[in-house]
N, C-alpha and C positions, 0 to 999 in steps of 0.2 A: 111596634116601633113606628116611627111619623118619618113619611119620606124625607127628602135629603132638602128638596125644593119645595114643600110644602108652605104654603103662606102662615105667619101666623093668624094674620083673619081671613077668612075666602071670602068673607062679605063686603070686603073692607072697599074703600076708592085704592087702584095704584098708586104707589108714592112716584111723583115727576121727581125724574132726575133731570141733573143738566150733563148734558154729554159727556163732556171730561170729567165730570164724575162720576158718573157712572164706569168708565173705563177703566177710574182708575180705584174705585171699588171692585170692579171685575179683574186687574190686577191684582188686589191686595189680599182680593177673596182665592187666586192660581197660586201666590206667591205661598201663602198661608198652609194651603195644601197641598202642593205639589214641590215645592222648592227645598233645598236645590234638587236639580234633577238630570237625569241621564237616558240619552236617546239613543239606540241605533238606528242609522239607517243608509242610505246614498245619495251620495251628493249629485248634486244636481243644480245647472244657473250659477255656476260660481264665479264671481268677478270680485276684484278688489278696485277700489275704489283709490281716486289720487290720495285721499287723505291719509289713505293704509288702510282702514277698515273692509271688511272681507260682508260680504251678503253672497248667499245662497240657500238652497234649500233640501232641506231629508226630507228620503219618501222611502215606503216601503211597498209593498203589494195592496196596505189596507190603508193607506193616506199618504198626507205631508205635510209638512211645517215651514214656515218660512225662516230662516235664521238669522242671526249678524254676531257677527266677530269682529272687537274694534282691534284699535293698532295696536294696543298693551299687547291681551294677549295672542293675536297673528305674529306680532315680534317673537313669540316664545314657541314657535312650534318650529319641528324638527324634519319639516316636510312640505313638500308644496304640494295642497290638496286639489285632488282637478277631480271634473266631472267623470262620474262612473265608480268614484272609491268609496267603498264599504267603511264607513269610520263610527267610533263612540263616542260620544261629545258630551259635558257636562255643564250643567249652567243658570240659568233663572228664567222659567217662563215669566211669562209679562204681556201686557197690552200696547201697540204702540199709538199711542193716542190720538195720533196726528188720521191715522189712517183707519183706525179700529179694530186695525190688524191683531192676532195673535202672532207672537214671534217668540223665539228662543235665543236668549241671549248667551253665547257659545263662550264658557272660561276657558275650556279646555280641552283639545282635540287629539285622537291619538286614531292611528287605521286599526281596522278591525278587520280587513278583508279590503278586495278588491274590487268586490261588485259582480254583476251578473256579467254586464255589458261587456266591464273591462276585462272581466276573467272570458270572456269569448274572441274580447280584441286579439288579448297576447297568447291566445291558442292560435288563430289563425295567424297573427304574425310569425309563431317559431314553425308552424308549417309552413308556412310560405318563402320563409328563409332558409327553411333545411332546403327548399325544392332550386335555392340560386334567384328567386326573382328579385332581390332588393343586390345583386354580386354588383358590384361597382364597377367589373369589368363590361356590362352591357350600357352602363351611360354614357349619352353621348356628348358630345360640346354643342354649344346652341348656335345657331346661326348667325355672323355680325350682321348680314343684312338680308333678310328672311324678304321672300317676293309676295308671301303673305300672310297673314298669321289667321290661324283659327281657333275661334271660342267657342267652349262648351260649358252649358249654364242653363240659367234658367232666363227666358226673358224679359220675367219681371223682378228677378233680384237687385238687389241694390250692387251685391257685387260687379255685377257688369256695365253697370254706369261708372262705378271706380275704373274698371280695365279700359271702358273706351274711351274713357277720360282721358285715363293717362297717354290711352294711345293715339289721339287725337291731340294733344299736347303736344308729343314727343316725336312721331313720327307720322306725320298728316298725310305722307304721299303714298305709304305702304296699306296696299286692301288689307282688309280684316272680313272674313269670314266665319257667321254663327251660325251655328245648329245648336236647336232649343232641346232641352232636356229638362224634367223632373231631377228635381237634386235631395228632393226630403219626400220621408212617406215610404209606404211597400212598392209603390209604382213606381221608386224611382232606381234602382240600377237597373232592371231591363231597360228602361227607358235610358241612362247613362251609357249602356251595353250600344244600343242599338244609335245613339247620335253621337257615340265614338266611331263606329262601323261606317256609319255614314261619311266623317270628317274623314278616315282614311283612304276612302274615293276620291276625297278630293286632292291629296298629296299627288306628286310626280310617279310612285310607286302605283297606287290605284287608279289613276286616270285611265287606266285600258281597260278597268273593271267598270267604272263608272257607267259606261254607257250613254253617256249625254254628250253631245255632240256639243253643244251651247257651254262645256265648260273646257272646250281646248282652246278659247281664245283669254279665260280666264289664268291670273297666274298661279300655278300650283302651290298649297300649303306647303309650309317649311318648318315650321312650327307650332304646336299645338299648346293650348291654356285652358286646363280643367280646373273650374273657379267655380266657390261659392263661401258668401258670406257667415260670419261667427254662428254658433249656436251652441247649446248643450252637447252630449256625448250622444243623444237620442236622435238629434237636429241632422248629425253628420253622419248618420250611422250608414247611410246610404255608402258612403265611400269608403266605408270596410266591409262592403259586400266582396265576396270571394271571384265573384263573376265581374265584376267593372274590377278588380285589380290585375284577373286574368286579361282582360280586353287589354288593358293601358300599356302591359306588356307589348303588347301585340303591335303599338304603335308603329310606322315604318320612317315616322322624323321624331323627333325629339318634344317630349311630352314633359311642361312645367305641372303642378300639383298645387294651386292656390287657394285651399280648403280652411277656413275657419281663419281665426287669430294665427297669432303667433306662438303660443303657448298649445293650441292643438294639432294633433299628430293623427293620421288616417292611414289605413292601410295603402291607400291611393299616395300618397304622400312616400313612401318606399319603393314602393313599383317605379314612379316617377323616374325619368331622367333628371329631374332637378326639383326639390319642394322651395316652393316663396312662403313667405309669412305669410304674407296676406297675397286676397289679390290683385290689388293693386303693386305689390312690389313684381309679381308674377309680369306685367305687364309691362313695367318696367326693365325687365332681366333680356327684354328680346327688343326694347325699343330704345336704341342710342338717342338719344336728343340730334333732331335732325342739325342744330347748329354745332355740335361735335363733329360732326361728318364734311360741313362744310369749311366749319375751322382747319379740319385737315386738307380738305383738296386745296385754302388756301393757303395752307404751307407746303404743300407739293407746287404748287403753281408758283411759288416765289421761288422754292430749290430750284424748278425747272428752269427759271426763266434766269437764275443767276447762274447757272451752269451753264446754259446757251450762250451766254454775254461771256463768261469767262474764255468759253473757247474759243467763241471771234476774237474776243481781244488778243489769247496767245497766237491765233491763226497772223492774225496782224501784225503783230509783233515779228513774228520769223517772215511775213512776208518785206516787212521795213527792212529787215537783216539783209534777206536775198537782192532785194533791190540797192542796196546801199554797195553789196559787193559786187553784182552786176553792172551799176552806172558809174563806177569812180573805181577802176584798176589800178588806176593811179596811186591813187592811195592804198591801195592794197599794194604795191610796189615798195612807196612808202616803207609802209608799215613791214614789211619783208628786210627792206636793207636797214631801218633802223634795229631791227631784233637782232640783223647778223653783224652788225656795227657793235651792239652792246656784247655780242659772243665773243667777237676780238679783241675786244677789250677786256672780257673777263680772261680771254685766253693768252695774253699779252701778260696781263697781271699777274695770274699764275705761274707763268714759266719761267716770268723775273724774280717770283717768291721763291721759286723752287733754289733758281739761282743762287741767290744770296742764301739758301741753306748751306747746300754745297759748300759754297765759298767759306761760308763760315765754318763749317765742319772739315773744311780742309786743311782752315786754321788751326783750326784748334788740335789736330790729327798732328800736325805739321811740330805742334809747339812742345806738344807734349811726347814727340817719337824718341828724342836722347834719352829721355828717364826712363820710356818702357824698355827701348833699347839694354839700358844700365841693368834694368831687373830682371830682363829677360838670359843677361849672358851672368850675373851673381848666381840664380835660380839654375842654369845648368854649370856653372862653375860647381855649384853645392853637390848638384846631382853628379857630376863626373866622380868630385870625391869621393864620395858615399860608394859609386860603381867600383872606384879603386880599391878603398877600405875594406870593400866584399871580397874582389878581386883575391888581395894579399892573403888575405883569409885564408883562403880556397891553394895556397902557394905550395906544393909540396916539401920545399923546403925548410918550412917554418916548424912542419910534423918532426924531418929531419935533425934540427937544431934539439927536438927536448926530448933527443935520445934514440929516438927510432931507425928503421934500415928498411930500408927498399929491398927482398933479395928478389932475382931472375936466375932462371935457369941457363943452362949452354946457350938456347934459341933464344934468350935474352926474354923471354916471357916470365911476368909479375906469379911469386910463389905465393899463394895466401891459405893453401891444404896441405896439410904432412903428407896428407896421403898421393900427394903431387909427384916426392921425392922419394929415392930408396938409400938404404944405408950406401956411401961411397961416392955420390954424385956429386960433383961441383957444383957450387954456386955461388953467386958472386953479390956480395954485401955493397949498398952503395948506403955509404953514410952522410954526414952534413959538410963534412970537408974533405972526402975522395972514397975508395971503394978497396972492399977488403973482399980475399978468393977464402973461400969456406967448405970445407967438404963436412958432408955427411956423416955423422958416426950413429946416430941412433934416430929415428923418429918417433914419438908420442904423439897418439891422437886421442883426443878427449871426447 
C-alpha cells in the first residue's frame, strides 16, 4: 500500500502554492475527511464576543483545539457554557485562513460532564458549605467610611491599576494599603495565605500582633480587597484553593472578593463578606465619591444653619411679645376692659333674650289657661262618672231589686253557710223594699 502523504514524484520540483490556497486546499483536504465531526473535550478561554459569537477552546490530557460558535447556533443552546465544563460538540473542521490557524467550527453543543477542575470546584464548595463558611449570618456590612483600605493582589496586575484608579478617583483622601501576593501559579495561595495574614496585622484587631511600632501612627485597615483580573477556570484556580478560603474566613474587618469577570465564581468569592464582579466594582463598593459626602455635609450645614436662624427668630419673636406687655400696661388695661366691656354686653343681651322668652311663654301660658282649664274639669267630670257608674254597680241594693235577700242572724251577722244555722233559729230576711223574720225548718248543705 503507498503511504497516505506519499508524493506522486519524489523527484519532482515542489508545486508553489499561494497561501490562501493552499489553506484552503488544506481545508478542503480536513473537510473531505474528517467532516462533519464530533469532539470531546473542556472548555477552556471562553468569551463571547459583542457580535454573539462564542470562541473558545477544547483540550484534553493529549491536546487542543481552538474553536468558534457563531450567534445562529450560541442562540440555540440550552446552557451557558463556562470554563472547566466537560461538553460534546459537533461541527466542521476547517482552516481559518486569515491566521492559518486550525479551528472547529461548533454547530452544536450539548455537557457531557463537568470537567476535572469543576467536578473539584463543586466538591470543595459542598464541603465548605456543609462546614457554614459561605452562612450569611457571618457577613458583615461594609464601612461608609473606612480610615483605610487594603489590597491584595499582584503588583503587577492590571487589576490593580483598575482599584487604584477607582480609588483615587473617588476617594483621594482615604490611605490605601498593599501587600503583594502571587494570584496564578502553585506559588500562589501560600503566597495569598501568607499577604492575607499580613494585612490582618494591619487592622485595629491585629495592631498588638503587628509588632511595628511605625504603624501606630498609621490609620488602621477597615476594609479589605482581594482582587485579580479575568482568566480561564486554570488562571483563578488559586482562589479555590482550600487554604486561602480558610484564611479569608479568618478575616477580623470585612473582606470584598474581586476575582475575575463577572460571570466567574471562586471559592474565595463565598467565604467573602461581599463578592464584586469585577475589581474595579470591588473598589467602588467601599469608596463613596468624595462629592457625595460633601453634598451631604452641605445639606447638613444648610438644615443647621436654617434651624439656628429659626430659633432666633421665634426667640425674638416671644421677646417683641414680652416687651410689648412690659412697656405699655396700658394697653394691656385697655385691652382688659375692652374684653369685659364685650362680656356685659353679651351678658346684657342674654338676659334681655332670656326675658322676652319668659314673657312670651307667659303669654302664651296665659292665653291658652281657660281651654286647658275647660279640659282639664270635662276629663275629670268624665272620670267622676265613670267612678259613679262603678260605684252603683257595686250598690247592694241593685242585687236586692232582682230578687235576692240579705239574711243575718240574732247578732245581725251576714248568713252565707247552712252550716252557720240549726233547725229553729231566727233570722231575719232583708229584701229590696223592707225585711221579713224567718225561722229555720230544715237546712241543706251541698
Amino acid at each position: 500500500m503507498r503511504p497516505m502523504f506519499e508524493t506522486e514524484n519524489p523527484g519532482a520540483a515542489p508545486h508553489i502554492w499561494q497561501v490562501g490556497a493552499l489553506c484552503r486546499a488544506v481545508a478542503d483536504t480536513l473537510a473531505a475527511r474528517f467532516n462533519p465531526v464530533g469532539v470531546r473535550g473542556e472548555i477552556t478561554g471562553f468569551s463571547r464576543a459583542a457580535s454573539g459569537h462564542c470562541y473558545f477552546t477544547l483540550k484534553d490530557a493529549g491536546g487542543q483545539i481552538r474553536c468558534a460558535m457563531f450567534r445562529r447556533a450560541a442562540g440555540a443552546l440550552n446552557f451557558a457554557p463556562r470554563d472547566g465544563e466537560l461538553v460534546e460538540v459537533s461541527g466542521r473542521l476547517g482552516v481559518y485562513e486569515a491566521r492559518g490557524d486550525l479551528q472547529l467550527i461548533v454547530e452544536d453543543m450539548r455537557r457531557a460532564g463537568q470537567g476535572a477542575l469543576f467536578e473539584e470546584f463543586l466538591r470543595l464548595k459542598a464541603r465548605l458549605e456543609a462546614e457554614g463558611l459561605f452562612d450569611a449570618a457571618r457577613k458583615r456590612e461594609l464601612p461608609l467610611m473606612p480610615r483605610a483600605i487594603g489590597i491584595v493582589t499582584s503588583p503587577g496586575a492590571a487589576a490593580l491599576h483598575d482599584v487604584v484608579t477607582a480609588l483615587r478617583r473617588r476617594v483621594p483622601h482615604i490611605p490605601v494599603v498593599l501587600v503583594p501576593a502571587l494570584v496564578q501559579g502553585v506559588q500562589a495561595p501560600p503566597s495569598l495565605c501568607e499577604a492575607l495574614s499580613k494585612m490582618y496585622r494591619l487592622t485595629e484587631a491585629g495592631r498588638g500582633l503587628a509588632g511595628n511600632s511605625a504603624l501606630e501612627d498609621a490609620p488602621p485597615v477597615d476594609v479589605i480587597l482581594l482582587v485579580r483580573g479575568g482568566g480561564s477556570i486554570e488562571d483563578l484556580w488559586a482562589f479555590n484553593d482550600e487554604r486561602v478560603a480558610r484564611m479569608v474566613v479568618q478575616s477580623p474587618v470585612p473582606l470584598i472578593s474581586g476575582v475575575g469577570h463577572e460571570t466567574d465564581f471562586t471559592i474565595a468569592d463565598f467565604c467573602a463578606d461581599l463578592r464584586a464582579p469585577t475589581p474595579t466594582a470591588a473598589a467602588e463598593l467601599v469608596a463613596q465619591p468624595r462629592e457625595v459626602w460633601l453634598g451631604a455635609l452641605d445639606l447638613l450645614a444648610r438644615r443647621l444653619a436654617d434651624g439656628v436662624q429659626r430659633q432666633i427668630d421665634n426667640r425674638l419673636q416671644r421677646l417683641d411679645m414680652a416687651a410689648q406687655r412690659l412697656g405699655r400696661p396700658s394697653g394691656l388695661a385697655a385691652r382688659q376692659q375692652l374684653q369685659l366691656a364685650r362680656l356685659a354686653q353679651r351678658m346684657r343681651h342674654g338676659a334681655l333674650l332670656k326675658l322676652q322668652r319668659l314673657t312670651h311663654e307667659g303669654q302664651r301660658l296665659e292665653a291658652s289657661l281657660p281651654e286647658k282649664l275647660s279640659q282639664s274639669l270635662a276629663r275629670r267630670r268624665e272620670s267622676l262618672e265613670r267612678l259613679s257608674l262603678r260605684l252603683e254597680l257595686l250598690n247592694p241594693q241593685l242585687v236586692l231589686q232582682r230578687g235576692y235577700a240579705v239574711l243575718t242572724d240574732a247578732s245581725g251577722r251576714a248568713v252565707t253557710d247552712p252550716a252557720q244555722v240549726r233547725p229553729g233559729d231566727a233570722l231575719l230576711a232583708t229584701l229590696a223594699h223592707g225585711q221579713v223574720d224567718v225561722t229555720v225548718d230544715q237546712r241543706r248543705l251541698l
